[in-house]
C-alpha positions, 0 to 999 in steps of 0.5 A: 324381730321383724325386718320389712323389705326395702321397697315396703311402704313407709308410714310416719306415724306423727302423735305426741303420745309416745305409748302410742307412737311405739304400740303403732311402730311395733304393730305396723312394723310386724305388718311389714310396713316401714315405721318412722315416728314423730311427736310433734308437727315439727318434728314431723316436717324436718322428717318429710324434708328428708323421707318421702313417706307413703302414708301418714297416720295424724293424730288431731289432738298435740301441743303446739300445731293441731293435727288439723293444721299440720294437714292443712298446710301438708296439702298445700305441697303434697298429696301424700295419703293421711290417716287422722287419730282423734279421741273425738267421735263428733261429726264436726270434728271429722268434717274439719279432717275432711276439709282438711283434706285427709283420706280417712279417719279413726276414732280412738280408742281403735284396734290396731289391726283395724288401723292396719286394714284402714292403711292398706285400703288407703294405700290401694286407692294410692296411685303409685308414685311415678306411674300414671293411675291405673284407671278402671273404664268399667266394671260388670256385676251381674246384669249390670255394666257401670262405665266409669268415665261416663257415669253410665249403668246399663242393665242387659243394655238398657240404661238405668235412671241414676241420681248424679249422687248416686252416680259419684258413688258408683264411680268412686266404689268401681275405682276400688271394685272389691275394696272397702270405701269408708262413709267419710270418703264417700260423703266428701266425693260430693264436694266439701264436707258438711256435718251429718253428710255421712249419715246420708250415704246410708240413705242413699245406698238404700236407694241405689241398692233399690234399683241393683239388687234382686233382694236389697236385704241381702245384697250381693254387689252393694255390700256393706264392710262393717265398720269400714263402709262399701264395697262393690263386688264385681264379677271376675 
């Protein structure tokens, strides 16, 4: 048996299906995160008045309080990162996660390592409690500077024309350079969700790899994490 250490993150895992709860506490146990359970927003509340929790992974669909709620009224007093589970792939659906306020989502049925890959990328983009975020001024790919506080490209140090969408999506990429950036967190920098939104980050990635990369077809800095969404590769 896998003991995870002290200082590891800890998960409550909050679904009324208990085949899953326990798939997920023994998977994500096995991973080294700490594993706490919850069948029910009420249970899951009298878990929180007592633990401090990293990450919670939300399924949409339980009796009694949606997992839509529970979210809703989770943000009002915390910003502790969510993961949702839903059975459901509409667009509408997603939309009401994100207005919700949760950070990414998962449609079941899902792999449980790609779950995995989705809470550590989450919890990269956290900033840890008690110390203040560590922010990245800018990052340098290739030809290209992209500074992050303003929002600037500059090619051999010459401006490059952006769009203001295409500027939110560098700096919401470059805050995480390396790191997968799914296409709902993507849609959602914009502002509030709106339905088919994350389709249009496809569109836009085009353009701004238009204007980034010697060969679009083959990017080298706009890369796509296949089934996970962007990342920016940054030079060392």
């Amino acid at each position: 048996m896998i003991v995870p250490a002290d200082d590891a993150a800890h998960v409550l895992v909050v679904d009324d299906d208990r085949r899953i709860r326990d798939l997920l506490s023994r998977y994500l146990a096995q991973q080294g995160y700490r594993v706490t359970t919850a069948a029910s927003a009420s249970q899951a509340r009298a878990k929180l008045r007592g633990i401090e929790f990293d990450l919670l992974v939300l399924d949409v669909m339980m009796p009694g309080e949606s997992g839509v709620d529970f979210a809703k009224s989770l943000r009002t007093q915390s910003d502790t990162p969510i993961l949702m589970l839903t059975a459901r792939a509409e667009t509408a659906d997603r939309v009401l996660g994100l207005e919700a306020g949760v950070d990414d989502y998962l449609t079941k049925p899902f792999e449980p390592k790609e779950l995995a890959l989705r809470i550590a990328s989450i919890l990269r983009r956290a900033a840890p409690r008690g110390a203040a975020p560590l922010m990245v001024e800018s990052v340098r790919f290739g030809p290209f500077m992209f500074d992050c506080e303003r929002g600037e490209l500059l090619r051999e140090g010459e401006p490059e024309r952006l769009s203001e969408r295409e500027r939110q999506i560098l700096q919401l990429l470059a805050r995480t350079p390396g790191e997968a950036v799914s296409r709902d967190a993507l849609a959602a920098s914009a502002g509030p969700a709106l339905p088919g939104n994350e389709r249009t980050i496809d569109v836009q990635m085009n353009r701004l790899r238009r204007k980034i990369e010697a060969d679009p077809a083959e990017p080298r800095y706009l890369q796509t994490a296949r089934g996970a969404g962007y990342r920016l590769v940054v030079d060392r």
